[in-house]
N, C-alpha and C positions, 0 to 999 in steps of 0.2 A: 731638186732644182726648183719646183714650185714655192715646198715651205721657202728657200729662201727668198725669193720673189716676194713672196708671201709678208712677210717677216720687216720686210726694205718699206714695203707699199704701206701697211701700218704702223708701223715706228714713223714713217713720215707725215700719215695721218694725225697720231699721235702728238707728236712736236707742234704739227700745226694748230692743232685744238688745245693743247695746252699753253703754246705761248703765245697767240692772238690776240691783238687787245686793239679795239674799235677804238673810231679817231677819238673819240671822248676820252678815252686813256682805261675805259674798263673794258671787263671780262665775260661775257656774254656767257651763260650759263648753260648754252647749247654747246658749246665751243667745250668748254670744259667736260662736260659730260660726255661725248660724243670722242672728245681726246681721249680719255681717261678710259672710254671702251675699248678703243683702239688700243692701247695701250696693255690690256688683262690679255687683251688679243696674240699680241704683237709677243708678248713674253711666254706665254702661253703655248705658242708655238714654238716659241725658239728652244724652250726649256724640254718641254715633253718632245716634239721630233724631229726637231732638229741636235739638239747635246744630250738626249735619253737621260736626263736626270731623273725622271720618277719613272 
């Protein structure tokens, strides 16, 4: 129940950090980093315990 909680809450972090883009029309490089963590996170979970791949 939690991973997937888990899982929704970082995948939406995720999305957020990776497609933001400040009114200047760029990509602020916290955003992307910070998504892109969220992201190792987010699958990481999903993979290892939530679907027992490895």
């Amino acid at each position: 129940m939690w991973d997937v909680i888990f899982v929704i809450v970082t995948a939406g972090i995720a999305w957020h950090g990776l497609t933001y883009r400040s009114a200047d029309g760029d990509r602020p490089i916290g955003h992307l980093l910070f998504g892109s963590i969220a992201l190792l996170f987010c699958l990481r979970v999903l993979f290892v315990d939530i679907l027992d791949v490895m």
